[in-house]
KOLTORBA-15350 format. One record per residue: x, y, z of N, C-alpha, C in turn. Coordinates in nm, 3 decimals. Atoms other than C-alpha are relative to their C-alpha. Layout:
BEGIN
+---------+---------+---------+---------+---------+---------+---------+---------+---------+
:     n.X :     n.Y :     n.Z :    ca.X :    ca.Y :    ca.Z :     c.X :     c.Y :     c.Z :
+---------+---------+---------+---------+---------+---------+---------+---------+---------+
:       X :       Y :       Z :       X :       Y :       Z :       X :       Y :       Z :
...
+---------+---------+---------+---------+---------+---------+---------+---------+---------+
***
This chain:
BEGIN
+---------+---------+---------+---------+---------+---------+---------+---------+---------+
:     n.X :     n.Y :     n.Z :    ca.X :    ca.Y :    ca.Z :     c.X :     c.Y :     c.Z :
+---------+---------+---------+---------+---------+---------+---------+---------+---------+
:  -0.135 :   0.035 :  -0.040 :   5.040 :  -4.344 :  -3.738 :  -0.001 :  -0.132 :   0.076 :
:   0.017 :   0.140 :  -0.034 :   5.128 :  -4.687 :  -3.633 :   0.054 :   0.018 :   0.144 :
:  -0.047 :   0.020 :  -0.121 :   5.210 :  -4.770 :  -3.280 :   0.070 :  -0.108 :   0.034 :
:  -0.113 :   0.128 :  -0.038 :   5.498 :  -4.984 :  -3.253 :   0.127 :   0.050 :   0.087 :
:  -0.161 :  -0.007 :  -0.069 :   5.866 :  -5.031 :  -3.099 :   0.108 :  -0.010 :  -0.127 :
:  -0.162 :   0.022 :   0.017 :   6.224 :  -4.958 :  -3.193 :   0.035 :  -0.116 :  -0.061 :
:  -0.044 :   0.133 :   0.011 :   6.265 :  -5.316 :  -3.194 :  -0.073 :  -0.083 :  -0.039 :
:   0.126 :   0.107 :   0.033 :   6.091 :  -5.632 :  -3.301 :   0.056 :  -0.045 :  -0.143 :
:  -0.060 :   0.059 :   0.095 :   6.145 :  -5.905 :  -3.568 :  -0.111 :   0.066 :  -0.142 :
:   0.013 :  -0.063 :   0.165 :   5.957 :  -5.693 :  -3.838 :   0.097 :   0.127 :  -0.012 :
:  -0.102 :  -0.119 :   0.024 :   6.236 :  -5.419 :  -3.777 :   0.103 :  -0.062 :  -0.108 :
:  -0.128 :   0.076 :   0.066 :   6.501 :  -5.692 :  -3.867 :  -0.051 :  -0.011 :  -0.124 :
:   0.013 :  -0.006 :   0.111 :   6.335 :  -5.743 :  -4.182 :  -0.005 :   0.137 :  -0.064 :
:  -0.009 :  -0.101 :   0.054 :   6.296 :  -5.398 :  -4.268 :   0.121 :   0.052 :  -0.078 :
:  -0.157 :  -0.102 :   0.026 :   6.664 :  -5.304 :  -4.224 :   0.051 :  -0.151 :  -0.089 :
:  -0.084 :   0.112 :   0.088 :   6.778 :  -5.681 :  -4.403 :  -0.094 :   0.022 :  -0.151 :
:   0.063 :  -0.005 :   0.101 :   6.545 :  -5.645 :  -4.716 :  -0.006 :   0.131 :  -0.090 :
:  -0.057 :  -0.146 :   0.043 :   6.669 :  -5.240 :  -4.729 :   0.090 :  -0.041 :  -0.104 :
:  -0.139 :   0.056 :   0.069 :   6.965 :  -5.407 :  -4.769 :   0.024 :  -0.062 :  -0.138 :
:   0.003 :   0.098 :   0.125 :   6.928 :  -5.658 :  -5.004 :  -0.062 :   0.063 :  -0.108 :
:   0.077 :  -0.096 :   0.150 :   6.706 :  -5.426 :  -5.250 :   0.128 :   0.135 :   0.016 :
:  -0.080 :  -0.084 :   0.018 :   7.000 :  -5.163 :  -5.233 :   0.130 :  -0.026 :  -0.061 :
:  -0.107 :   0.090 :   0.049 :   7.261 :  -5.407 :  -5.320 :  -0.039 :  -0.044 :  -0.137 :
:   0.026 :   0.032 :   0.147 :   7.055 :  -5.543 :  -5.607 :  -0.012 :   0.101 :  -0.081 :
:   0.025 :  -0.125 :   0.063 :   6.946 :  -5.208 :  -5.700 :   0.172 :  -0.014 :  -0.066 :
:  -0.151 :  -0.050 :   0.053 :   7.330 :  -5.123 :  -5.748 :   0.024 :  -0.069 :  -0.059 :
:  -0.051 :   0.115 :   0.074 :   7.430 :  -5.432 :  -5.908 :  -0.052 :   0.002 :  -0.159 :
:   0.073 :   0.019 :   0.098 :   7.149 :  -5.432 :  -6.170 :   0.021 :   0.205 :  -0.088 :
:   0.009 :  -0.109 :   0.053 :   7.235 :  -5.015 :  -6.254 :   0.132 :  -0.009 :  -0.026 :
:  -0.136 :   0.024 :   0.037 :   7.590 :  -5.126 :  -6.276 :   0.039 :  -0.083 :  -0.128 :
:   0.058 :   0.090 :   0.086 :   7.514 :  -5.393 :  -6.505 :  -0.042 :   0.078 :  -0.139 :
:   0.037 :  -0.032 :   0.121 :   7.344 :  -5.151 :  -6.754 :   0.083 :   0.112 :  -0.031 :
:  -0.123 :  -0.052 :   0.042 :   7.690 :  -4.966 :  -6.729 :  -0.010 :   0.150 :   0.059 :
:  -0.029 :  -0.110 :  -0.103 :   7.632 :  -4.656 :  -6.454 :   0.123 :   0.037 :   0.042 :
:  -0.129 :   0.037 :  -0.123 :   7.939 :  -4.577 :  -6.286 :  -0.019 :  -0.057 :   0.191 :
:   0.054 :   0.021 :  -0.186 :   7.945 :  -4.710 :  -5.933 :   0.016 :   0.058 :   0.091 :
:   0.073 :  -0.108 :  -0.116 :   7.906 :  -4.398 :  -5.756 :  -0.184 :   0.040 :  -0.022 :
:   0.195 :   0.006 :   0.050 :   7.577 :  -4.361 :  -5.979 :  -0.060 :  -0.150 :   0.039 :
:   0.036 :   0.088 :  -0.049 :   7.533 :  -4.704 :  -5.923 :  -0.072 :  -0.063 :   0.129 :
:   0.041 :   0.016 :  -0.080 :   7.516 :  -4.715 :  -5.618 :  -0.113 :   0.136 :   0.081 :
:   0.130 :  -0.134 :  -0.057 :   7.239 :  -4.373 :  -5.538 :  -0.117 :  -0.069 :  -0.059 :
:   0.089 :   0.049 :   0.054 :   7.076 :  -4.566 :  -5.764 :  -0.077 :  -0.104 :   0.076 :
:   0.085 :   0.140 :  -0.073 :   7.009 :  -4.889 :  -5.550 :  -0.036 :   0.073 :   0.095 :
:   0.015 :  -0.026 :  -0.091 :   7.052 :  -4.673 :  -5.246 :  -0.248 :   0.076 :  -0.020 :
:   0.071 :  -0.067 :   0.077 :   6.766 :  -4.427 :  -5.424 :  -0.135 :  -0.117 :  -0.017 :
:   0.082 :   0.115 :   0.028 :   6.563 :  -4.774 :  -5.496 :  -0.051 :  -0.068 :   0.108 :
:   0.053 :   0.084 :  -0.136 :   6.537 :  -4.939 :  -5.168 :  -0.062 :   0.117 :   0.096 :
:   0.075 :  -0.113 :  -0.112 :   6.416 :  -4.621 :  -5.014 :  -0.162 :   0.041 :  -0.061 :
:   0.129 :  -0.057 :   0.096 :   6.148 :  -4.557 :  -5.279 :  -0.076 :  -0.124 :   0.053 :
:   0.106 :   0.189 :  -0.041 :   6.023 :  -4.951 :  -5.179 :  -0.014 :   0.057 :   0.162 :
:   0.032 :  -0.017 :  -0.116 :   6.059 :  -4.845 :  -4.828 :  -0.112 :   0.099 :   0.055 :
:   0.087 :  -0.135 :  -0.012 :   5.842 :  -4.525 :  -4.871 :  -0.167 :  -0.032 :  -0.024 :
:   0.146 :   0.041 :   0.082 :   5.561 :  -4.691 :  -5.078 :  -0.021 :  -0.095 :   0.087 :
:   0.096 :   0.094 :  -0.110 :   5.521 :  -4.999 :  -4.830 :  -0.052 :   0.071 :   0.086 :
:   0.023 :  -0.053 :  -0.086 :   5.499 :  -4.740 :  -4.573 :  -0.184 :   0.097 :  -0.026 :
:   0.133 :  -0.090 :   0.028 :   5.227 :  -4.527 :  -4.733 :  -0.108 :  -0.123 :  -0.051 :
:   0.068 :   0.155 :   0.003 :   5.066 :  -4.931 :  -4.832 :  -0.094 :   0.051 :   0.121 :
:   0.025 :   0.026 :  -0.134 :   5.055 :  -4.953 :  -4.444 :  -0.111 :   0.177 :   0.036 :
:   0.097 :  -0.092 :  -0.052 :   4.857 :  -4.585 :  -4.410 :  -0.151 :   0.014 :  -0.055 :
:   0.100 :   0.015 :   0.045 :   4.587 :  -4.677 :  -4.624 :  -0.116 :  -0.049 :   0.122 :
:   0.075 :   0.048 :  -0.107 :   4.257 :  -4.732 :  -4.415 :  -0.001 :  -0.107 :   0.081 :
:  -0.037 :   0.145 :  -0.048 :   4.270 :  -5.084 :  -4.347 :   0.199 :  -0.063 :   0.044 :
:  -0.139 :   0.034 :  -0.029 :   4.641 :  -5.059 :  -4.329 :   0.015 :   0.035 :   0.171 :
:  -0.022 :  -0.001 :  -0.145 :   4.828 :  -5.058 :  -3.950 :   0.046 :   0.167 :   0.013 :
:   0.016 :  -0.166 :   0.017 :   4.925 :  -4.671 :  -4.045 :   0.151 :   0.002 :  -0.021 :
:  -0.157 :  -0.034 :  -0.002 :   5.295 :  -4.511 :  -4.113 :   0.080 :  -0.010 :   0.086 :
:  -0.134 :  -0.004 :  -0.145 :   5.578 :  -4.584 :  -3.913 :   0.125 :   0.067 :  -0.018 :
:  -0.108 :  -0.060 :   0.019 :   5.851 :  -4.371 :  -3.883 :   0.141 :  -0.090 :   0.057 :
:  -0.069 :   0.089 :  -0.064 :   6.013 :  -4.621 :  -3.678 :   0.032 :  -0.111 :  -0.094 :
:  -0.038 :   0.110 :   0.107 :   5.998 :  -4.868 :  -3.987 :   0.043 :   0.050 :  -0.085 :
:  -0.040 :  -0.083 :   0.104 :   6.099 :  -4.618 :  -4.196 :   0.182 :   0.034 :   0.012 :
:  -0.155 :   0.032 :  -0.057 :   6.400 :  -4.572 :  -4.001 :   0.053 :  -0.103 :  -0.017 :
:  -0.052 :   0.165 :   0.034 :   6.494 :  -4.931 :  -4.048 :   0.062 :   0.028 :  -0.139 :
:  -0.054 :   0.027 :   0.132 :   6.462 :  -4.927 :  -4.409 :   0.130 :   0.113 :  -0.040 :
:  -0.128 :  -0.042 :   0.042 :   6.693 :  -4.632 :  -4.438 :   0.155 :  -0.031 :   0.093 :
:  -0.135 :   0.059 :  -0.032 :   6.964 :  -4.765 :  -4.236 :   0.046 :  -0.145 :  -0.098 :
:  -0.009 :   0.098 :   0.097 :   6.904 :  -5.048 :  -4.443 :   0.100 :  -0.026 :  -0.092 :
:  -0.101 :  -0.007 :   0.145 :   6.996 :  -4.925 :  -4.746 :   0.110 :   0.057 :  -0.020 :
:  -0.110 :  -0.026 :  -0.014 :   7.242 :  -4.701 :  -4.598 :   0.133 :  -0.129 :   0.003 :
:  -0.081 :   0.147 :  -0.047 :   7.420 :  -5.082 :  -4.468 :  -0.015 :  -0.010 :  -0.189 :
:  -0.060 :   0.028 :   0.129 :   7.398 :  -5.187 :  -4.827 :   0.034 :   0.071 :  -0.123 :
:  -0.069 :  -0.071 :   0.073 :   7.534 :  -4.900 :  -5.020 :   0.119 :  -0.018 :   0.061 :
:  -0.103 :   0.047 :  -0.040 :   7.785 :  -4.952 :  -4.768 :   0.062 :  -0.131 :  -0.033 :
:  -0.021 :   0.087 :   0.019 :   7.815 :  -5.298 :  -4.860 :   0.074 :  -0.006 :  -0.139 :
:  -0.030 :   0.037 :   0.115 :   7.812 :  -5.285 :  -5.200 :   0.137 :   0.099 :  -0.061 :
:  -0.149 :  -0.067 :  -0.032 :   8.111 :  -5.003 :  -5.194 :   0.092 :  -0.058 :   0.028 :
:  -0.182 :   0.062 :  -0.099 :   8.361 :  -5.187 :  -4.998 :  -0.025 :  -0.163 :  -0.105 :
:  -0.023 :   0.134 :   0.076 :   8.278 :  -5.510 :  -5.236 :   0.062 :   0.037 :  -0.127 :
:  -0.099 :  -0.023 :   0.144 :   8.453 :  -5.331 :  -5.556 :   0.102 :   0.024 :   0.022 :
+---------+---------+---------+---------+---------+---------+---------+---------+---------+
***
């Protein structure tokens, strides 16, 4: 398990790059003609799966270990850009 903070400028990327892969997610499942409630579980669904797998990256031996605290990020993340991408249709 990793030993970090709440806070810190790799949080901000966590929760902005949630974002942005949850938004594209949706865009690109919309695109191949989903509806955009599916659309959007789909990106949401997508930026969490990236958030899960960097995380288990990071527990590999040489990795800094799992963070639940970065994990948290990414799903507010992608929560913020399912939200996003909702209120933009």
């Amino acid at each position: 398990m990793a030993q970090d903070t709440w806070t810190g400028q790799d949080k901000t990327v966590h929760f902005a790059a949630s974002a942005a892969l949850a938004m594209a997610g949706s865009a690109v499942a919309e695109h191949q003609n989903a509806s955009p409630a599916r659309s959007r579980n789909i990106g949401f669904a997508f930026s969490i799966s990236l958030g899960a797998a960097k995380e288990g990256f990071d527990s590999r031996a040489a990795g800094t270990g799992w963070s639940w605290k970065d994990f948290a990020w990414d799903v507010a993340g992608a929560a913020t850009g399912y939200t996003l991408y909702y209120l933009s249709d």
